[in-house]
Predicted model as a PDB file, atoms N, CA, C, CB and O in Angstrom, pLDDT in the B-factor column:
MODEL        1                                                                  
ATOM      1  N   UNK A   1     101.166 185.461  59.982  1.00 43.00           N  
ATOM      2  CA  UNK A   1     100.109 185.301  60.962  1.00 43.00           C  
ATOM      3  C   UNK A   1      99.770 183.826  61.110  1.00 43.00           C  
ATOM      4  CB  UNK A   1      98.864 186.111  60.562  1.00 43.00           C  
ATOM      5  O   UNK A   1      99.655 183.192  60.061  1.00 43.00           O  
ATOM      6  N   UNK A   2      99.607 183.236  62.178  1.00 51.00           N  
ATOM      7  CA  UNK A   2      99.134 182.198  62.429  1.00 51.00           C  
ATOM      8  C   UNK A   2      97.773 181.907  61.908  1.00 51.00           C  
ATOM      9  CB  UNK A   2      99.243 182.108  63.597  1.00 51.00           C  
ATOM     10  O   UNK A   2      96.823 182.682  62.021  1.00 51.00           O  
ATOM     11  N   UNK A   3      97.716 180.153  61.037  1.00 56.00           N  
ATOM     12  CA  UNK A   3      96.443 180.258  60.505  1.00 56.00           C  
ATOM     13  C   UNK A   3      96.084 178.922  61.467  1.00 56.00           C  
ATOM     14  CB  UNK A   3      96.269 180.214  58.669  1.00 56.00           C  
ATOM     15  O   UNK A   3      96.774 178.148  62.130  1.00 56.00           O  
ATOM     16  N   UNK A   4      94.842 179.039  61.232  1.00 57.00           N  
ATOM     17  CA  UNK A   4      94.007 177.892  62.284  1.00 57.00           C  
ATOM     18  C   UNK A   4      94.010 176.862  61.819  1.00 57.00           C  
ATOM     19  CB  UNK A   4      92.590 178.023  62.630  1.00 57.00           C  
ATOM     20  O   UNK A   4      93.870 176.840  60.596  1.00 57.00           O  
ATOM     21  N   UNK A   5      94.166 175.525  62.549  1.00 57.00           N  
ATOM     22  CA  UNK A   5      94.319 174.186  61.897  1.00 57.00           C  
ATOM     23  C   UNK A   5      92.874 174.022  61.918  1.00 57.00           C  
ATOM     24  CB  UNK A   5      95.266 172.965  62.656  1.00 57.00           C  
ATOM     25  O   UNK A   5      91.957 174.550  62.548  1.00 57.00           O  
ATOM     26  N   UNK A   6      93.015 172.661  60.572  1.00 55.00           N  
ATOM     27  CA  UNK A   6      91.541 172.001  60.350  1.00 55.00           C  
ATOM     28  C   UNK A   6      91.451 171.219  61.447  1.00 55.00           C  
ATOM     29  CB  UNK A   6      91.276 171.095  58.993  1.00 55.00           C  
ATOM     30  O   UNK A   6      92.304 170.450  61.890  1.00 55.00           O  
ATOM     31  N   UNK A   7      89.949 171.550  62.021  1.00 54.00           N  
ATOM     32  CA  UNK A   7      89.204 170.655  63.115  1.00 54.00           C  
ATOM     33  C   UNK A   7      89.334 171.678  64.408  1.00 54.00           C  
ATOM     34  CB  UNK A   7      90.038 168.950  63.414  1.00 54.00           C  
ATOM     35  O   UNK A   7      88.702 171.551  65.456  1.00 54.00           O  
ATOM     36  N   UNK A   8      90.062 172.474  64.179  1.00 56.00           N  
ATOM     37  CA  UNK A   8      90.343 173.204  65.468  1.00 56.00           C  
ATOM     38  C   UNK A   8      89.159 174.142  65.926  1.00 56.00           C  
ATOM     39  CB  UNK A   8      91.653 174.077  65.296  1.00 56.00           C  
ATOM     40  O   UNK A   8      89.348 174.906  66.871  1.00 56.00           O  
ATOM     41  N   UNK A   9      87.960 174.102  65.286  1.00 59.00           N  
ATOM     42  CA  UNK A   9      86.862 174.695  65.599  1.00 59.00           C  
ATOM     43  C   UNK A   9      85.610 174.071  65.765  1.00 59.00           C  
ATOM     44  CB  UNK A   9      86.744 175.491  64.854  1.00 59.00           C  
ATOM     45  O   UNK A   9      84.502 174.578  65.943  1.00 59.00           O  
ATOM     46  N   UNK A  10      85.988 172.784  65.671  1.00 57.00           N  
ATOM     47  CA  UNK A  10      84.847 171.761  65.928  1.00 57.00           C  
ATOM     48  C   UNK A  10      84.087 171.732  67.184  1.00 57.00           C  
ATOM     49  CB  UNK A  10      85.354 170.474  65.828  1.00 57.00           C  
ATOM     50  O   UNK A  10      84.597 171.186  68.162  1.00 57.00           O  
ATOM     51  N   UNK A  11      83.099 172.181  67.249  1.00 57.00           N  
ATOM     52  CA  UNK A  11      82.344 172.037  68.478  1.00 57.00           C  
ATOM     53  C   UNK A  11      81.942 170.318  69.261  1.00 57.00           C  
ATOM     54  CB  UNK A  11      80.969 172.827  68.031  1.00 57.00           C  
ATOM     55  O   UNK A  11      81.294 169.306  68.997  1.00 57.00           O  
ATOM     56  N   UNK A  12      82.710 170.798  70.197  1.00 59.00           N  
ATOM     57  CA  UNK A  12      82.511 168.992  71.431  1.00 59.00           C  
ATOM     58  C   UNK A  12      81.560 168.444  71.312  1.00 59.00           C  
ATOM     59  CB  UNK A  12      82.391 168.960  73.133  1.00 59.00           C  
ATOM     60  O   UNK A  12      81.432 167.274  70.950  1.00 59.00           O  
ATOM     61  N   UNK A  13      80.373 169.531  71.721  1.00 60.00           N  
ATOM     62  CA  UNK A  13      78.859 169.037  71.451  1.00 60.00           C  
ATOM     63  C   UNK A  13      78.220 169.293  70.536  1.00 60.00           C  
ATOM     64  CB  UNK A  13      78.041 169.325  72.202  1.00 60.00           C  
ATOM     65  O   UNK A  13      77.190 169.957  70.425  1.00 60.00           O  
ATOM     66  N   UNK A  14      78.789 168.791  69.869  1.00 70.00           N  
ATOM     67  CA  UNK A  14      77.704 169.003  68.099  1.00 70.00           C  
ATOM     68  C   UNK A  14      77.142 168.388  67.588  1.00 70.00           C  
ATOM     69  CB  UNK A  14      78.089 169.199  66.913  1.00 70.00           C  
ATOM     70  O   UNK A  14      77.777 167.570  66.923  1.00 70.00           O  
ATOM     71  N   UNK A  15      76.159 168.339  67.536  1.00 78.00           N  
ATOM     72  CA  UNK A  15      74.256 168.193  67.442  1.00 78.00           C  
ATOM     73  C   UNK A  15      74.366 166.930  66.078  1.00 78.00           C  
ATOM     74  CB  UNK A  15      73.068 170.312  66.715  1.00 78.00           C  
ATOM     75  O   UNK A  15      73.464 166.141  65.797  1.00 78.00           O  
ATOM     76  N   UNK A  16      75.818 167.036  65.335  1.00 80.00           N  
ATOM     77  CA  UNK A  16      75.754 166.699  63.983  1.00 80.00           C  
ATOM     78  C   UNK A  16      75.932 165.234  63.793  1.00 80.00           C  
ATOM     79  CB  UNK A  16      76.738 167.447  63.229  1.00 80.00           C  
ATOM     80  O   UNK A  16      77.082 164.821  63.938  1.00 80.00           O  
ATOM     81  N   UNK A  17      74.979 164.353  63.488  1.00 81.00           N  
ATOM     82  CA  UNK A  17      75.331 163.033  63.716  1.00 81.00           C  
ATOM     83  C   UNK A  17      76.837 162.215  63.166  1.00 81.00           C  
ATOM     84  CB  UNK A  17      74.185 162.413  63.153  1.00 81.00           C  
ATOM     85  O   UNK A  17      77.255 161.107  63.499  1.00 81.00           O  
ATOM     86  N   UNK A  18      77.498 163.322  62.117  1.00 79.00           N  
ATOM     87  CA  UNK A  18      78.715 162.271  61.928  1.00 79.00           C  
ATOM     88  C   UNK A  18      79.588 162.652  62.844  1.00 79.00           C  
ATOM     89  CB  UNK A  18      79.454 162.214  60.520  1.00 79.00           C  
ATOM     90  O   UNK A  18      80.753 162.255  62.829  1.00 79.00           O  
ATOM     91  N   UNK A  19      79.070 163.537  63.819  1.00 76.00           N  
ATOM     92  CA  UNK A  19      80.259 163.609  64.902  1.00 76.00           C  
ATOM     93  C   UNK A  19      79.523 163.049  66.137  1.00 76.00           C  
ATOM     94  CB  UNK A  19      80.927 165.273  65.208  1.00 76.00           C  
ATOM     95  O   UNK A  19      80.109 163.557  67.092  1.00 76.00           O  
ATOM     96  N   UNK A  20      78.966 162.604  66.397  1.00 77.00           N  
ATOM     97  CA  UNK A  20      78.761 161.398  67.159  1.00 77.00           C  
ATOM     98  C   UNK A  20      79.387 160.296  67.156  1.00 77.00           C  
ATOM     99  CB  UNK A  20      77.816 161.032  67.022  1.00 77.00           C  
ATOM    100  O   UNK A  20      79.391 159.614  66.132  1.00 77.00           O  
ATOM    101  N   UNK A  21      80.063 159.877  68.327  1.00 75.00           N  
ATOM    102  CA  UNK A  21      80.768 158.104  68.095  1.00 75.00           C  
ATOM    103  C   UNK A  21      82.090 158.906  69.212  1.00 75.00           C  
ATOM    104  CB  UNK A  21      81.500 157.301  65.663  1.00 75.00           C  
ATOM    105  O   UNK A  21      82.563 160.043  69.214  1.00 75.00           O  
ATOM    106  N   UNK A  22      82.341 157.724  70.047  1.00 71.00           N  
ATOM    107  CA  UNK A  22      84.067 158.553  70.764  1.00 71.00           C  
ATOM    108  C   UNK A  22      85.303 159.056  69.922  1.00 71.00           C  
ATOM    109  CB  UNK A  22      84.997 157.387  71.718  1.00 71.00           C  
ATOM    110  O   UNK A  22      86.158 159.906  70.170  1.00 71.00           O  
ATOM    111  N   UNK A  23      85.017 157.930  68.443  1.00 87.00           N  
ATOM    112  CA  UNK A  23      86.385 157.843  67.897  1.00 87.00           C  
ATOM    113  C   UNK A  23      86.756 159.160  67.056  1.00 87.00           C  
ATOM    114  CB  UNK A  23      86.501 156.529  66.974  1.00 87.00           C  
ATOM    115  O   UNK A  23      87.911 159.555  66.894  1.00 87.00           O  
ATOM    116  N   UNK A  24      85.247 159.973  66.386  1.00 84.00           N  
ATOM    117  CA  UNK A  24      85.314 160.712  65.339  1.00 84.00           C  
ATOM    118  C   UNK A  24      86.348 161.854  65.819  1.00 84.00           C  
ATOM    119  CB  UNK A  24      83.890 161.163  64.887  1.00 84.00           C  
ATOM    120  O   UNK A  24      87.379 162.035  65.172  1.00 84.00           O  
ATOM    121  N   UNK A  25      86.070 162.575  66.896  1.00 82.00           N  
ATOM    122  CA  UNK A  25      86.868 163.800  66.816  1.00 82.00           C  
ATOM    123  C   UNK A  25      88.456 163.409  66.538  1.00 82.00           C  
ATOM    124  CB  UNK A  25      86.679 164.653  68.237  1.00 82.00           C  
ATOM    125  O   UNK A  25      89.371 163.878  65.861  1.00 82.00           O  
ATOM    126  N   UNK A  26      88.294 162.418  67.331  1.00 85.00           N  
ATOM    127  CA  UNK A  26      90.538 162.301  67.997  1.00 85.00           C  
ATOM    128  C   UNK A  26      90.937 161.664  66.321  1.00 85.00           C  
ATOM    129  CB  UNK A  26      91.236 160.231  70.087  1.00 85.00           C  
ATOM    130  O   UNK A  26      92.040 161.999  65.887  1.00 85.00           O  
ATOM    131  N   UNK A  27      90.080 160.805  65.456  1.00 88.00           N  
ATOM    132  CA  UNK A  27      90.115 160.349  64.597  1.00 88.00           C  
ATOM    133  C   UNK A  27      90.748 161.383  63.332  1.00 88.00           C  
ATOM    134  CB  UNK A  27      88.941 159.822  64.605  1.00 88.00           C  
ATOM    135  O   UNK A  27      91.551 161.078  62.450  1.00 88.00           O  
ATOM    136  N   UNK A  28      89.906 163.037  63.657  1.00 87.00           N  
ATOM    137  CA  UNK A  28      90.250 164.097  62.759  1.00 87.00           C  
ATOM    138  C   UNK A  28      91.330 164.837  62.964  1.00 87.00           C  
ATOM    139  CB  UNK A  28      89.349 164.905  62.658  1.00 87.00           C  
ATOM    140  O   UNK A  28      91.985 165.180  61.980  1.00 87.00           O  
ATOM    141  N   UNK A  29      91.748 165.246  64.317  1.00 86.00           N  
ATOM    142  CA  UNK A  29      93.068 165.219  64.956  1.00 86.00           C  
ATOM    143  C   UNK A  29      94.245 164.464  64.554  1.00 86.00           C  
ATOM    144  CB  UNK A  29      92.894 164.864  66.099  1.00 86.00           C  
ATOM    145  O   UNK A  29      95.390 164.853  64.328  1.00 86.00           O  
ATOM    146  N   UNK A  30      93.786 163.438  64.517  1.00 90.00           N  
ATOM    147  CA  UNK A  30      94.787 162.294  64.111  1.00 90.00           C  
ATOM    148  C   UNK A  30      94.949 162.364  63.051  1.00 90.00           C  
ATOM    149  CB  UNK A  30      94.546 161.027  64.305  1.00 90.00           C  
ATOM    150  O   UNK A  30      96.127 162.052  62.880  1.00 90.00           O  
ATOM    151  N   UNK A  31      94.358 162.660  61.835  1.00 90.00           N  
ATOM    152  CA  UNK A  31      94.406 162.861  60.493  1.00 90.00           C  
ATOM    153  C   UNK A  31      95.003 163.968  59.950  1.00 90.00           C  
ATOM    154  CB  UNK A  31      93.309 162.828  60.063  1.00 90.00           C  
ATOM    155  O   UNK A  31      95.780 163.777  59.014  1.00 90.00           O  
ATOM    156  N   UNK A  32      94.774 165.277  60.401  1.00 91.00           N  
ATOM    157  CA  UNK A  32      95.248 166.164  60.626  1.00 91.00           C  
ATOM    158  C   UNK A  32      96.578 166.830  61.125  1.00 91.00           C  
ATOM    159  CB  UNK A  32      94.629 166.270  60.987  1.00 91.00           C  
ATOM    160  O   UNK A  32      97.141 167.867  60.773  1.00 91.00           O  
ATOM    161  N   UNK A  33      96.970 165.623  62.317  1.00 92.00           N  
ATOM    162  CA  UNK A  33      98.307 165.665  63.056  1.00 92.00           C  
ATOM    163  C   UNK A  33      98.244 167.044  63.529  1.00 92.00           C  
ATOM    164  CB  UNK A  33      99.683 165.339  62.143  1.00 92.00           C  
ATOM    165  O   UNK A  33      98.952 167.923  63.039  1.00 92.00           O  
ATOM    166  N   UNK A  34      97.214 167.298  64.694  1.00 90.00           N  
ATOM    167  CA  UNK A  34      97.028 168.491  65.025  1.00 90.00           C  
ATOM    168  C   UNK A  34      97.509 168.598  66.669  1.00 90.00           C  
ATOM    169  CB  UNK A  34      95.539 168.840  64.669  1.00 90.00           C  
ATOM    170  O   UNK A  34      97.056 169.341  67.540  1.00 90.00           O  
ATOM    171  N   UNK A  35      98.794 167.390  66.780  1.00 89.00           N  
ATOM    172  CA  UNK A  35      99.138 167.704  67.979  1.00 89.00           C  
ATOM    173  C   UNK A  35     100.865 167.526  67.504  1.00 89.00           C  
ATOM    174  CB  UNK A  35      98.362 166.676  69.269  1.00 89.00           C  
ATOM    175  O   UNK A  35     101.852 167.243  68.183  1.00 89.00           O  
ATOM    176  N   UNK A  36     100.741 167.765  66.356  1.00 93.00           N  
ATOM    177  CA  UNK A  36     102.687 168.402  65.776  1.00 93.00           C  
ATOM    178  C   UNK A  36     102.774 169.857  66.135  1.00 93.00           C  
ATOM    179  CB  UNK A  36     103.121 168.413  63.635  1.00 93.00           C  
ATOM    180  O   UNK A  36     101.758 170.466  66.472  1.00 93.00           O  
ATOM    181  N   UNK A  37     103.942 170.435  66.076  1.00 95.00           N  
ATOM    182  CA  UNK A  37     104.169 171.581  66.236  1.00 95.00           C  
ATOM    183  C   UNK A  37     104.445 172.098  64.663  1.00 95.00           C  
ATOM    184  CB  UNK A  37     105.248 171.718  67.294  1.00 95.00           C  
ATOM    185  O   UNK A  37     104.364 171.261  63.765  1.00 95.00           O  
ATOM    186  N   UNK A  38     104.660 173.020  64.453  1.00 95.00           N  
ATOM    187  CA  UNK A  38     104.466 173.645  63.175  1.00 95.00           C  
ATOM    188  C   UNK A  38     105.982 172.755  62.530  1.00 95.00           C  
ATOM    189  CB  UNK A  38     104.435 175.683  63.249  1.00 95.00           C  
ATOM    190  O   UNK A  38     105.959 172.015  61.546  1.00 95.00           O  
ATOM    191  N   UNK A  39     106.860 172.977  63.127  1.00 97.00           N  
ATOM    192  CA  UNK A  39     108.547 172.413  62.732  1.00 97.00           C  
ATOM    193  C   UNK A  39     108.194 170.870  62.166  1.00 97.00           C  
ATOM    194  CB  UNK A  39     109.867 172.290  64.447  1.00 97.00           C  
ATOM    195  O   UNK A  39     108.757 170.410  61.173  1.00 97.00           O  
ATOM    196  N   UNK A  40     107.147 170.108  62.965  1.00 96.00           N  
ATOM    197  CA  UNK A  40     107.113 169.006  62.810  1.00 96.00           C  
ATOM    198  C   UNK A  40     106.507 168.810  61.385  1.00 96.00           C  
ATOM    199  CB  UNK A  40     106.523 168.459  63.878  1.00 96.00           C  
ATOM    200  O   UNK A  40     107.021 168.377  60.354  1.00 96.00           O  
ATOM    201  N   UNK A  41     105.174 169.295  61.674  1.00 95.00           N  
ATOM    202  CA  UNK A  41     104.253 169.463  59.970  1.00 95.00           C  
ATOM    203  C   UNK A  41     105.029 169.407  58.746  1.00 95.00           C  
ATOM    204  CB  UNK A  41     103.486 171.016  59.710  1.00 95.00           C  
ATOM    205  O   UNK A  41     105.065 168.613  57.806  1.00 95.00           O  
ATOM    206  N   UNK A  42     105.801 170.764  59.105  1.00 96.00           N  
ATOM    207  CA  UNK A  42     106.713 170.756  57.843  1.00 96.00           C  
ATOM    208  C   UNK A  42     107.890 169.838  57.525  1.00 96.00           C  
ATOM    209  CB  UNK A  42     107.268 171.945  57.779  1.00 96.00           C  
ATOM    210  O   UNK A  42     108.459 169.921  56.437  1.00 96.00           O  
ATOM    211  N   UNK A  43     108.183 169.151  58.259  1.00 97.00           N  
ATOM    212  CA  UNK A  43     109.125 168.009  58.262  1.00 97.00           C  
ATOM    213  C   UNK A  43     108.537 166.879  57.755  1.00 97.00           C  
ATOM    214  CB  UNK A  43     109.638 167.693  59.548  1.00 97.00           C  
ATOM    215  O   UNK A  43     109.214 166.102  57.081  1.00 97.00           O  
ATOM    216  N   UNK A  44     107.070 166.614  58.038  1.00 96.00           N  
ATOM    217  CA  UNK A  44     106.348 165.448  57.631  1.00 96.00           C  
ATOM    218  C   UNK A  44     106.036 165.757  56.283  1.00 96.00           C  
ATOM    219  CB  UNK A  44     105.116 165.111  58.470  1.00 96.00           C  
ATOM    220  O   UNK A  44     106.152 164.841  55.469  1.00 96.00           O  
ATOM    221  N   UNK A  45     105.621 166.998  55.846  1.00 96.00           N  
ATOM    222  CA  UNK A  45     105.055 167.402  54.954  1.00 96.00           C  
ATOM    223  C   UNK A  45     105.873 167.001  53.595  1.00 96.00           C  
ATOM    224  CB  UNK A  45     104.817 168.722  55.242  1.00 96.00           C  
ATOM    225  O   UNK A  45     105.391 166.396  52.638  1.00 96.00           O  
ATOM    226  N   UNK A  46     107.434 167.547  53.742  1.00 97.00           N  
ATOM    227  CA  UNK A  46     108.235 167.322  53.498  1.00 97.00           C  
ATOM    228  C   UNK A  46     108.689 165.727  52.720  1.00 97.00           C  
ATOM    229  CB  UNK A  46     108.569 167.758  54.465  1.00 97.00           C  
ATOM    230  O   UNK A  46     109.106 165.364  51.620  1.00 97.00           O  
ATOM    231  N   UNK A  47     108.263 164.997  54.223  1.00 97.00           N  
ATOM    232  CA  UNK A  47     108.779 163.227  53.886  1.00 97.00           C  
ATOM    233  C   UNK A  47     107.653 162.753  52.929  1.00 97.00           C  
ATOM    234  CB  UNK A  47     108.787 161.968  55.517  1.00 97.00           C  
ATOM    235  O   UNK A  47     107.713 161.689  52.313  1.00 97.00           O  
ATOM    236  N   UNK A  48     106.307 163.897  52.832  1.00 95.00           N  
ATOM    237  CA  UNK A  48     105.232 163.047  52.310  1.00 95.00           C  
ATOM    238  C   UNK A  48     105.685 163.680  50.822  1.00 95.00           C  
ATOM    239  CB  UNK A  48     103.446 163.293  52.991  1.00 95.00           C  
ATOM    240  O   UNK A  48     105.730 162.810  49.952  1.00 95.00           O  
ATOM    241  N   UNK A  49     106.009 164.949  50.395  1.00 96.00           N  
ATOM    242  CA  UNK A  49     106.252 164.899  48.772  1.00 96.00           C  
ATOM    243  C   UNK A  49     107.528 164.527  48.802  1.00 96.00           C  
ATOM    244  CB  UNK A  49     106.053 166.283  47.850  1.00 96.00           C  
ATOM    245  O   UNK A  49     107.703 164.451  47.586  1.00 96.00           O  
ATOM    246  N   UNK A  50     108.296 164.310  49.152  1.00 96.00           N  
ATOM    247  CA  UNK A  50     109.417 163.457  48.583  1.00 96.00           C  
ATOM    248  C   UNK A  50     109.105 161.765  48.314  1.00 96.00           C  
ATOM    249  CB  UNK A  50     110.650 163.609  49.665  1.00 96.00           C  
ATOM    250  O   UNK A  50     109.477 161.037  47.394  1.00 96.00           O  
ATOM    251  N   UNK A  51     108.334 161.503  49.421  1.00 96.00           N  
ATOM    252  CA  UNK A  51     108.151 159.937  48.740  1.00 96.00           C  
ATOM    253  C   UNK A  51     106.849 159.601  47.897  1.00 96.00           C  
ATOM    254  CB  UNK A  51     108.115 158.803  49.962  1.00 96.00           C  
ATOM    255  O   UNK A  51     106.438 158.505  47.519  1.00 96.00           O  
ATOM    256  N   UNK A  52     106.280 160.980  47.701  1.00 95.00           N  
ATOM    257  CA  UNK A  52     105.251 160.982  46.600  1.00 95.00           C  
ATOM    258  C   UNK A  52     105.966 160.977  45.179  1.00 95.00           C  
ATOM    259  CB  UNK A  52     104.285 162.296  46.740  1.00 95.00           C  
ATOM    260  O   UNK A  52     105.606 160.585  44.069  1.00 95.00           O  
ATOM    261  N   UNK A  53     107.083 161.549  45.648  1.00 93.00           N  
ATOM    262  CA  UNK A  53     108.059 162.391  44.164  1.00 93.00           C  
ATOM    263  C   UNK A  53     108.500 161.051  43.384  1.00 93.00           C  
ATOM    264  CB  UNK A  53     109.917 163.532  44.722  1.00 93.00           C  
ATOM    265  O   UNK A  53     108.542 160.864  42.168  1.00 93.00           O  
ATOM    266  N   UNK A  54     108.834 160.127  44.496  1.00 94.00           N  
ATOM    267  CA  UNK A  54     109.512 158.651  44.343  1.00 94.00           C  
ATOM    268  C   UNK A  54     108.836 157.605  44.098  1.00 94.00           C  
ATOM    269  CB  UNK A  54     110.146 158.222  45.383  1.00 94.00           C  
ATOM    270  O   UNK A  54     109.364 156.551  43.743  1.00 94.00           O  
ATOM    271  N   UNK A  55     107.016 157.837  44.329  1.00 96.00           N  
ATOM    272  CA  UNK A  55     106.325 156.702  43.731  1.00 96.00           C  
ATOM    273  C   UNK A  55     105.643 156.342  42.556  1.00 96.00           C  
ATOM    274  CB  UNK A  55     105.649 156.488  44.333  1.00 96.00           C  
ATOM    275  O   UNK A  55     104.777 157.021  42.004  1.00 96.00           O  
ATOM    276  N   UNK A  56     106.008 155.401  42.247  1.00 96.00           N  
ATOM    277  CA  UNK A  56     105.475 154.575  40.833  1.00 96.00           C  
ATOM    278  C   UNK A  56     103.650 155.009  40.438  1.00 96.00           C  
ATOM    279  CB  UNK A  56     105.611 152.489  41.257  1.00 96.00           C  
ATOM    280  O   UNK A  56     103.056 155.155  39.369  1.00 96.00           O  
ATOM    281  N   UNK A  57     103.280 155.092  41.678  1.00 96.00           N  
ATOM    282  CA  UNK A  57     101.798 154.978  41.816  1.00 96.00           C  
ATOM    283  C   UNK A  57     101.463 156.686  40.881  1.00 96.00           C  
ATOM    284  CB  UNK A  57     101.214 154.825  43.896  1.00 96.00           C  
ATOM    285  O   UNK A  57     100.717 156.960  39.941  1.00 96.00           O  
ATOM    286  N   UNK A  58     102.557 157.635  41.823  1.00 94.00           N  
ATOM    287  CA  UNK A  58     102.393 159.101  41.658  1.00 94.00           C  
ATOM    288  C   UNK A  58     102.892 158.976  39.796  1.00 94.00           C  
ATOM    289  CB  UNK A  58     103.632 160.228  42.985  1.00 94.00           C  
ATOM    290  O   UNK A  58     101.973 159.428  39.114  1.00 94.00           O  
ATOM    291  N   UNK A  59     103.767 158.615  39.161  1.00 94.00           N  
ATOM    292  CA  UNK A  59     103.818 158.625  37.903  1.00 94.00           C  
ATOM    293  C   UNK A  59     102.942 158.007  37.244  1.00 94.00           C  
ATOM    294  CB  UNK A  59     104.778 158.301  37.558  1.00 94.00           C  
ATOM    295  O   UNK A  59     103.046 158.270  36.046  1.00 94.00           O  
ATOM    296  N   UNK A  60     102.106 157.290  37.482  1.00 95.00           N  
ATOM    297  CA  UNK A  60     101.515 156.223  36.601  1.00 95.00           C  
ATOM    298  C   UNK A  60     100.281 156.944  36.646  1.00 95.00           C  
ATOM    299  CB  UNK A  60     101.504 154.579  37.092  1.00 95.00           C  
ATOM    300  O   UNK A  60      99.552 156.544  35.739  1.00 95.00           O  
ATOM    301  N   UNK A  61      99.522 158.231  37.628  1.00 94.00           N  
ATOM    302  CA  UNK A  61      98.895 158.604  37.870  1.00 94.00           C  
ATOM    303  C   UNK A  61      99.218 160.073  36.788  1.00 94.00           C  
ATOM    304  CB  UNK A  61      98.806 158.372  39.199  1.00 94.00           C  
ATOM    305  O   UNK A  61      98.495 160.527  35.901  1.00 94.00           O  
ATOM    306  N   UNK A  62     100.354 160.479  37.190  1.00 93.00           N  
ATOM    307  CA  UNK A  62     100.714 161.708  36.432  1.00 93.00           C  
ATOM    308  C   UNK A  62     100.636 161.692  34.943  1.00 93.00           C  
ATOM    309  CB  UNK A  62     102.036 162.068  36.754  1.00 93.00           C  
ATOM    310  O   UNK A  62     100.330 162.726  34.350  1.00 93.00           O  
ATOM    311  N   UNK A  63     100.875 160.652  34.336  1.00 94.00           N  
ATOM    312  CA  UNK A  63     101.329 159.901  33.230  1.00 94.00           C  
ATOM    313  C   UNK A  63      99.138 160.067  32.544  1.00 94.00           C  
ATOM    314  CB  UNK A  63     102.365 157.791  33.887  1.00 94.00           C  
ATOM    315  O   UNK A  63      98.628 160.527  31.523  1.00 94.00           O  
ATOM    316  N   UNK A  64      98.881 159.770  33.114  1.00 95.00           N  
ATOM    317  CA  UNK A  64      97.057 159.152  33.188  1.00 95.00           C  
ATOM    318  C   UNK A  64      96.877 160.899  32.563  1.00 95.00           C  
ATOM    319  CB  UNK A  64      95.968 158.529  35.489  1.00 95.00           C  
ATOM    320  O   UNK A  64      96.737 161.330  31.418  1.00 95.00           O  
ATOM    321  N   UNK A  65      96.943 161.465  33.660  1.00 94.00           N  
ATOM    322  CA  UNK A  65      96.722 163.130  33.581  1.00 94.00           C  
ATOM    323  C   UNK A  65      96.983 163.933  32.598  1.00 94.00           C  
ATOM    324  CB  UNK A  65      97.372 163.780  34.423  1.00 94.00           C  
ATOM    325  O   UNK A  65      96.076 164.562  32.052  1.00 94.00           O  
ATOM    326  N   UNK A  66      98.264 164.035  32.221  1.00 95.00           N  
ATOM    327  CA  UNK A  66      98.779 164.341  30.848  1.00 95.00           C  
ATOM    328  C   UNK A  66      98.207 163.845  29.748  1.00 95.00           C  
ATOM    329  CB  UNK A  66      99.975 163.996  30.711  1.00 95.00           C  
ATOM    330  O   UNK A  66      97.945 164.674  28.876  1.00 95.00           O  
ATOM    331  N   UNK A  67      97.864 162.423  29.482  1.00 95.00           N  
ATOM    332  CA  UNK A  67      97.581 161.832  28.406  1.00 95.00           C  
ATOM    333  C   UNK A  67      95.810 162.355  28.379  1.00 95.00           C  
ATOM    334  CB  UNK A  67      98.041 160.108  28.504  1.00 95.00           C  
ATOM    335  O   UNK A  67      95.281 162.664  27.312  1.00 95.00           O  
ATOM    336  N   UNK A  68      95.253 162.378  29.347  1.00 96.00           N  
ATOM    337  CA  UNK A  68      93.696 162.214  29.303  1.00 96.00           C  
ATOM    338  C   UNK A  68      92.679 163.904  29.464  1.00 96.00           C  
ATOM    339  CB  UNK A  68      93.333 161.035  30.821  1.00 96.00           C  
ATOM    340  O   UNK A  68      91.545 164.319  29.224  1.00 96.00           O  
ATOM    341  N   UNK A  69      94.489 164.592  30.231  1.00 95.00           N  
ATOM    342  CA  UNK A  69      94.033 166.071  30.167  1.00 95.00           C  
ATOM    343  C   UNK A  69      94.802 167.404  29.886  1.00 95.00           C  
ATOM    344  CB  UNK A  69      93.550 166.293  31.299  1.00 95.00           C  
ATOM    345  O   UNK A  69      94.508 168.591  30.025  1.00 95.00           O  
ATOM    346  N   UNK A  70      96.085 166.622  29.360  1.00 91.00           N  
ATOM    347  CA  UNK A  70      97.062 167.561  28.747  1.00 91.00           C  
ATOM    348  C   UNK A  70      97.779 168.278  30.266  1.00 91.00           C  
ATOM    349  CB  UNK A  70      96.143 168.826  27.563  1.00 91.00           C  
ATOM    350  O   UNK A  70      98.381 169.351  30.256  1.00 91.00           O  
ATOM    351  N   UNK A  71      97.562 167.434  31.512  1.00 84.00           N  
ATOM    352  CA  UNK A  71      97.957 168.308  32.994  1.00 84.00           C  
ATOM    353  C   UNK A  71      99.396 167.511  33.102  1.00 84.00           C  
ATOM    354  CB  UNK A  71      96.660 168.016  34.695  1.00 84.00           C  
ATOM    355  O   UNK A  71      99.760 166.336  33.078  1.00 84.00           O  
ATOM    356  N   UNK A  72      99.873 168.514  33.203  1.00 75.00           N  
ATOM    357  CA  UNK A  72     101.601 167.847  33.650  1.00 75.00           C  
ATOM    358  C   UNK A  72     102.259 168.080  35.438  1.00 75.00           C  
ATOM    359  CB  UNK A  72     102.981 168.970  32.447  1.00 75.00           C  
ATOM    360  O   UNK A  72     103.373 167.655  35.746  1.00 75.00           O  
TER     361      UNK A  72                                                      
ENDMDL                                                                          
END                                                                             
């Protein structure tokens, strides 16, 4: 079943001051990448744990975790 993307229920006119400003909505869209098609998502999704898999930052972090909470 198709599930609903985040932001996709955000009301235009909403009363809520952090959604006030032109930039906020297209800003969450944009963050979101809620104008990929599903093929795409998963392709990005994809490029993002593989070059998570490959960064120094992601071990040195993983490394932190294990030692400080036994999480591997």
């Amino acid at each position: 079943s198709p599930s609903a993307k985040p932001g996709s229920s955000l009301p235009a006119g909403s009363q809520l001051p952090c959604f006030h400003g032109s930039s906020t909505i297209r800003n969450l869209k944009e963050r979101f990448h809620m104008n990929m098609t599903e093929e795409q998502l998963q392709l990005l999704i994809e490029q993002m744990v593989d070059g998570s898999m490959r960064s120094i930052t992601t071990k040195l972090y993983d490394g932190f975790q294990y030692l400080t909470n036994g999480i591997m």
